[in-house]
N, C-alpha and C positions, 0 to 999 in steps of 0.2 A: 504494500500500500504506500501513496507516496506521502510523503508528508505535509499536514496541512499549511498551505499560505498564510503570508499574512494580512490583513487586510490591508488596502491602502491608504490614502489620507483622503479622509471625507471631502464632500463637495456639496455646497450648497445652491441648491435654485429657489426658487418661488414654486412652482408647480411642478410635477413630472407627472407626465402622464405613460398607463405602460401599455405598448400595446401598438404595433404602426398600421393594421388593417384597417379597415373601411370606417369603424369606428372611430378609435383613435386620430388617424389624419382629419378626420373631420373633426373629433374636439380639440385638436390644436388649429386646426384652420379658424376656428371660434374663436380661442383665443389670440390669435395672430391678429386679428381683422379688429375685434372688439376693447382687446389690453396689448396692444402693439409693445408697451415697454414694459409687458411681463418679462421676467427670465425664465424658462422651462424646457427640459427636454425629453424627448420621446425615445424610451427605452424599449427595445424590441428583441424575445429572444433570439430569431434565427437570424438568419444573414441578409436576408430580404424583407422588404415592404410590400403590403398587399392582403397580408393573412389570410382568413381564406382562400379568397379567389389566386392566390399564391400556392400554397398549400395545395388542393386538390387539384389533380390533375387527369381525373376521370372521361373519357371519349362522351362526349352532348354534354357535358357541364356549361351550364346555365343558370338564369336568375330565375328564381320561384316567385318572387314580385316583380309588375313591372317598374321599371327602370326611369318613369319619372319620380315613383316615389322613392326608389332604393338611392335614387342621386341625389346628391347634396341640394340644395335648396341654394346656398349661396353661386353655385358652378353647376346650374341645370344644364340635364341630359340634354343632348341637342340633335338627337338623331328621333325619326318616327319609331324604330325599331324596339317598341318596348319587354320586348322578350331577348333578352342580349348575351352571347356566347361568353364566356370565363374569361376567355382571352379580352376583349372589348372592355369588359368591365375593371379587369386588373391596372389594365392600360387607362380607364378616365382614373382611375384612385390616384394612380402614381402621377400620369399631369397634374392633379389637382393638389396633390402634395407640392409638387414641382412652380408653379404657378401661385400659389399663395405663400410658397419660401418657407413650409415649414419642413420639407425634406433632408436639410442643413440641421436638422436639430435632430433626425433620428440616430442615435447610436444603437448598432446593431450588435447581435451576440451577446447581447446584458439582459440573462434570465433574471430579474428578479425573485428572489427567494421570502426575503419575511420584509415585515416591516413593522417598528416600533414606536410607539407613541408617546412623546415625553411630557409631558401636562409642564413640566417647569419650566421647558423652551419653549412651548407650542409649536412642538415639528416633529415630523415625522423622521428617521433613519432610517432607511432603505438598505438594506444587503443584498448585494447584486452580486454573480458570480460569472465571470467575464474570461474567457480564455484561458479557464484551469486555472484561474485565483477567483477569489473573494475581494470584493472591495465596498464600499461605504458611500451612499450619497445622503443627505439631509434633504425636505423642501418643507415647505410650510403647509401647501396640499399635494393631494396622494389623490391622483385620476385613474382608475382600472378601466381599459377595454379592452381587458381580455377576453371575450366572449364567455361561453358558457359550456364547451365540451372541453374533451382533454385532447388538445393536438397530436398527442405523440400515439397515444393507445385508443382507439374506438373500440366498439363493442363488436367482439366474436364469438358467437355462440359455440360450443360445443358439443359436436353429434356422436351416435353413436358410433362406432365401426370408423371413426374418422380416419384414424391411424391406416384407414386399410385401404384408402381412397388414392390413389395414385397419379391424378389430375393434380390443376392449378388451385390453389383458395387466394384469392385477391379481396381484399377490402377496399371500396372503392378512396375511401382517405389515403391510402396507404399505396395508391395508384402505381406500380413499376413501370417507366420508359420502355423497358421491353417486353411491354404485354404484347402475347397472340393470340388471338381467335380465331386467325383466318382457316375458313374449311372447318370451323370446331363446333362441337355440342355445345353449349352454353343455358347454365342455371343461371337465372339471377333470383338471389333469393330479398324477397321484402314487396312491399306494395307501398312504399311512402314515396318521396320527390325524387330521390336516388336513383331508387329500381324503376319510376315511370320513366325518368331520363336516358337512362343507360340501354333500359332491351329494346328502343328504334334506334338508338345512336350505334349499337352492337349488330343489329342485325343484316344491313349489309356485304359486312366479309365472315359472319359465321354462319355454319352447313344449319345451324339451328339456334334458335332462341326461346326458352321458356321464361317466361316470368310468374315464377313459384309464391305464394301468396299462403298464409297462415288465415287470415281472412281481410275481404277486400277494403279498399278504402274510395271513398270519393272522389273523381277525378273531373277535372274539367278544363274543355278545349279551349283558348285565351288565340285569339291570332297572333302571331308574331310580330306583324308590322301594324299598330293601332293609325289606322285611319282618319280618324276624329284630330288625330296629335299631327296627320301630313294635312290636315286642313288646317291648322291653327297655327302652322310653319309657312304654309303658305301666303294666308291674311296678315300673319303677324310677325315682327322680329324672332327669331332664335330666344334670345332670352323671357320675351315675355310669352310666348308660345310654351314653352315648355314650364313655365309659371301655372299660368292657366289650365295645363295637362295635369299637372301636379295634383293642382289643386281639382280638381274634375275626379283623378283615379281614388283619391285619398278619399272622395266623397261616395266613390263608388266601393269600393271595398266596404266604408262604416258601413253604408246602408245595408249592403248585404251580409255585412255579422248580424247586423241588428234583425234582421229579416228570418233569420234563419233562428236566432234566438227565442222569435215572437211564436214564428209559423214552422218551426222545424219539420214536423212531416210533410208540408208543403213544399220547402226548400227542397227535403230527401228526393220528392215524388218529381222535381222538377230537373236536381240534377242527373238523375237517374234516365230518366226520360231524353236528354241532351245525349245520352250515350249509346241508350237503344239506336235515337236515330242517326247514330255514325255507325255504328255499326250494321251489319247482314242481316234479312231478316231471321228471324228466327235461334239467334246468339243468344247463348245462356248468360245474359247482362243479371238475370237474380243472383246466379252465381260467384260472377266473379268482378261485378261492376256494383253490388250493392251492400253496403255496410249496414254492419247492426246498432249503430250509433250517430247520434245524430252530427248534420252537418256543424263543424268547426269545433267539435269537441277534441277534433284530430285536423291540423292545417288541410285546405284542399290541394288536392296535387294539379298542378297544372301540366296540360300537355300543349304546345306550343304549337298550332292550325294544326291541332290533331294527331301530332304526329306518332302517337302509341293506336290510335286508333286506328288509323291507316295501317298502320305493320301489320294488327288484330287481323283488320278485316283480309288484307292480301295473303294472309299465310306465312310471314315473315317473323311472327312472333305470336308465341303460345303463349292462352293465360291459363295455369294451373291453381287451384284453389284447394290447398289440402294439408297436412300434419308431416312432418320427415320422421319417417323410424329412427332412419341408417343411413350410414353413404355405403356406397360398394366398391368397390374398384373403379370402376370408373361408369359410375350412376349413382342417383337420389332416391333411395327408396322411400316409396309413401307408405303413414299407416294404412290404408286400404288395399295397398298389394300394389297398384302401379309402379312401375321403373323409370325416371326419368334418365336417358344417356346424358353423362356429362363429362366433357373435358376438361373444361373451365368451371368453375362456381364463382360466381361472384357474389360475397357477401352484402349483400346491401342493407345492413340489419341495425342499423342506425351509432348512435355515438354514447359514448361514454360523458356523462356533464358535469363540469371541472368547474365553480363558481369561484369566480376571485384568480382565476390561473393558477388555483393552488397555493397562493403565495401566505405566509401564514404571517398574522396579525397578533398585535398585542397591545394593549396600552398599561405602559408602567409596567411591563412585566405579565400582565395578567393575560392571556391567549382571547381573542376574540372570537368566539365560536358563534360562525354567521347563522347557523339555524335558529340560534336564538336572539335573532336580530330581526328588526320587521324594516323594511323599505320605506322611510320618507319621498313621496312625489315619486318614485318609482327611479330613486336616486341616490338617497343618500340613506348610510344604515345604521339606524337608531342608537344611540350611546357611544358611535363612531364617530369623532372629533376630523373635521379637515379632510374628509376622504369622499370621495364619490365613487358610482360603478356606471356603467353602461348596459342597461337591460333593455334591449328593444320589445314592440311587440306581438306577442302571441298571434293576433288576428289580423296583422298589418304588415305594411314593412318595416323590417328592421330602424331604418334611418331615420324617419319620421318620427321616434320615441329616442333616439340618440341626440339627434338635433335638438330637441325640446330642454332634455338634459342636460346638453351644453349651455344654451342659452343661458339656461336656468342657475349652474354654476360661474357665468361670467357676471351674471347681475349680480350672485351672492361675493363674488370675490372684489367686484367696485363696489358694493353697499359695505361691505368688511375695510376696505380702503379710507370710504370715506370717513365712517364714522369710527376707526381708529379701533377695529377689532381685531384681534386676533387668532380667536378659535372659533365657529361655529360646529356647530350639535341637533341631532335631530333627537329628539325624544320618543319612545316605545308609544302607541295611541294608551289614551287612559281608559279603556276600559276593556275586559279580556275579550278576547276570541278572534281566532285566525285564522286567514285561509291560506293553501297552498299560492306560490308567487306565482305560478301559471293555471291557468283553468283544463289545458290541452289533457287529451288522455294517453299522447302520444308514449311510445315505452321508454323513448331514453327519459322521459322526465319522470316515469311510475319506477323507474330502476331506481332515479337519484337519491341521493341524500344528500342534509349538512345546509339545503339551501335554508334561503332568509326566507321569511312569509310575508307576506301582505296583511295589512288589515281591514275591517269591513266597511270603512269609510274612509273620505278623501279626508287629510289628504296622505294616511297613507295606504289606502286603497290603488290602487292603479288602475287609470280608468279605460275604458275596451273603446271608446271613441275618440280617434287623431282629435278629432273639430272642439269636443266639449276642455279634453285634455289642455290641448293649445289654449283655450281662454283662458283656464284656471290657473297653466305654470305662466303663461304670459302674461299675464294682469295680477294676479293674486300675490300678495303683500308676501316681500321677503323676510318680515319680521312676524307670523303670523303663528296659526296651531302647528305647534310638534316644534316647533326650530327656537333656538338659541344661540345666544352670542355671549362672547368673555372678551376680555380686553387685557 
């Protein structure tokens, strides 16, 4: 074992936010644009910017929102294309890193490890471990966008007889440059955004594609190129165009949570109906297109102008709806006795959910244990001094609950400015009872544990509508229920 380093000589900023993906760059683009003479910088574990859409590297990797709302608000999307390739989207992050100057501030290869909280300095000390040492920063706030799985390990089931399977197992996180299919059997096993994506993007150069399902989920066809957005491009500038789209999709998604929340068997009966009629007559759509749970209890999967449908219907891609015993040597055995051939399996079986990046917390010594922490504004975590998280949402896009967040700690960090504070603190809600921080029934979030919880009113409730949300963190008093200041 080698011996341990030693730390190096602290370093102090103002902020550090950790974290250089989609979120992150855009809460330092916040702060760039709004406290130009903050000092802060952007600590990222791996070598590159991008996170995610960096990260995964899966054949049809794509956005599951469209891309007026997944993009920034301040550097709107500018193409009609609202269903946008991995590559496209990596590519506007890193310009938009690049273009607001906050790219110059990401230091790469700095996994943050713990972080400590000193009430007698009011700041936090950051242990970060940087090319086989350990070293030390200070800031006065602590930003996490780290998302919420665990990058390195997703989730792998394990089957019976696996040992005995002599094929590939790929997870799609975990994507290898030298994957082959061509000419191959191919399982993909899951029914969530992954597996909708992956078995028409596969099916092309493999001799087959199933896509293996435990039971089905909701799916629905989104065109690729939104229409409405090349008409509002063409009436109107670029920037306010895509303003307007923004604000239009954002409106169109709430209502449809809300819709489904009121009239859910209506919603089921409706998107159900949308897939019979893509598909043949006579497809067993009860089987393997209708879920037993209502819509948005589980994200809808979107397939982009159809395009799992299309596979369905031309014989390019098998939908299997069943339980796996075993693998074989080279097949899925089902409990009902069926064989599926497979060369390949691809795991599609969702993620492991990592809150905080893992990085472990403490104030004064004492370990911060987030599950028993409830989310202020769906931001900051109760009895947690000077730190924020980045939780987008459940029924939306990501970005649009990221954005709001930001804003929301750049008001709190000029309101702290002016009137000569030092700490801010969000308080537990005063009266018991709590609910999980997501509503979804999806499994990596039924796997988890350790998360923070919500509570059953705002504001630390987190509320399921972008529009109502927006008015409350945007108008609503930064000195109000749940929050505190010290000086």
């Amino acid at each position: 074992m080698p011996e341990p380093t030693e730390p190096e000589a602290a370093e102090h900023v103002e902020v550090i936010v950790v974290g250089a993906g989609l979120s992150g760059i855009g809460t330092a683009c916040h702060l760039q644009r709004s406290l130009p003479d903050v000092s802060y910088v952007i600590l990222e574990s791996r070598d590159t910017s991008g996170g995610t859409w960096d990260l995964f590297r899966y054949p049809g990797l794509r956005s599951d929102s469209d891309m007026f709302t997944l993009g920034y608000s301040f550097n709107p999307w500018r193409s009609p294309v609202a269903i946008a390739e991995g590559a496209a989207i990596l590519r506007y992050v890193r310009e938009t890193a690049e273009a607001f100057g906050v790219d110059s501030r990401i230091r790469y290869r700095q996994r943050v490890v713990s972080a400590s909280w000193s009430q007698e300095k009011a700041r936090w000390t950051v242990r970060i471990a940087a090319d086989g040492k350990d070293r030390t920063m200070s800031c006065d706030f602590l930003y996490l966008n780290t998302g919420y799985y665990d990058y390195a390990d997703p989730y792998r089931p394990e089957f019976t007889r696996q040992s005995e399977f002599t094929g590939e197992l790929i997870h799609p996180q975990l994507w290898p440059r030298t994957a082959n299919w061509d000419d191959q059997d191919v399982v993909v096993i899951g029914s969530g955004a992954t597996a909708v994506t992956l078995a028409p993007a596969l099916a092309p150069r493999a001799r087959s594609v199933v896509m293996l399902q435990r039971s089905p989920g909701y799916v629905i066809s989104l065109p690729r190129r939104n229409t409405v957005a090349e008409r509002l491009f063409r009436w109107f500038p670029p920037v306010i165009a895509s303003r307007l789209e923004r604000a239009r999709s954002a409106g169109v998604v709430s209502l449809m949570w809300h819709v489904s929340r009121i009239a859910p068997r209506r919603t089921a009966r409706w998107l159900v109906g949308r897939v019979r009629h893509a598909l043949p007559h006579g497809y067993p759509v009860r089987e393997h297109f209708t879920p037993s749970y209502r819509p948005w209890d589980q994200r809808l999967c979107v397939a982009p102008d159809g395009d799992l449908f299309t596979a369905v219907a031309a014989g390019d891609v098998e939908m299997v709806t069943g339980r796996i015993a075993a693998l074989g040597e080279r097949s899925v055995e089902l409990d009902d006795g069926r064989s599926l051939p497979a060369d390949l399996i691809v795991l599609a079986t969702g993620l492991r959910v990592k809150m905080l990046g893992g990085i472990a917390l403490d104030l004064d010594g004492e370990p911060v244990v987030p599950a028993d922490t409830v989310l202020h504004k769906g931001t900051m975590l109760s009895g947690v001094p000077n730190l924020a998280v980045s939780v987008g949402y459940a029924n939306a896009s990501w970005t649009l609950k990221i954005e709001l967040s930001a804003r929301l700690v750049v008001r709190t960090l000029r309101y702290m400015r002016w009137h000569g504070y030092r700490v801010v603190v969000a308080s537990p809600p005063p009266t018991p009872g709590r609910v999980p921080l997501m509503s979804l029934m999806s499994g990596y979030l039924r796997r988890a544990e350790g998360l923070p919880t919500q509570g059953r009113h705002w504001p630390w409730r987190m509320v399921s509508s972008y529009w109502v949300d927006a008015a409350l963190m945007r108008a609503g008093r930064l000195h109000g229920r749940g929050i505190h200041y010290l000086r």
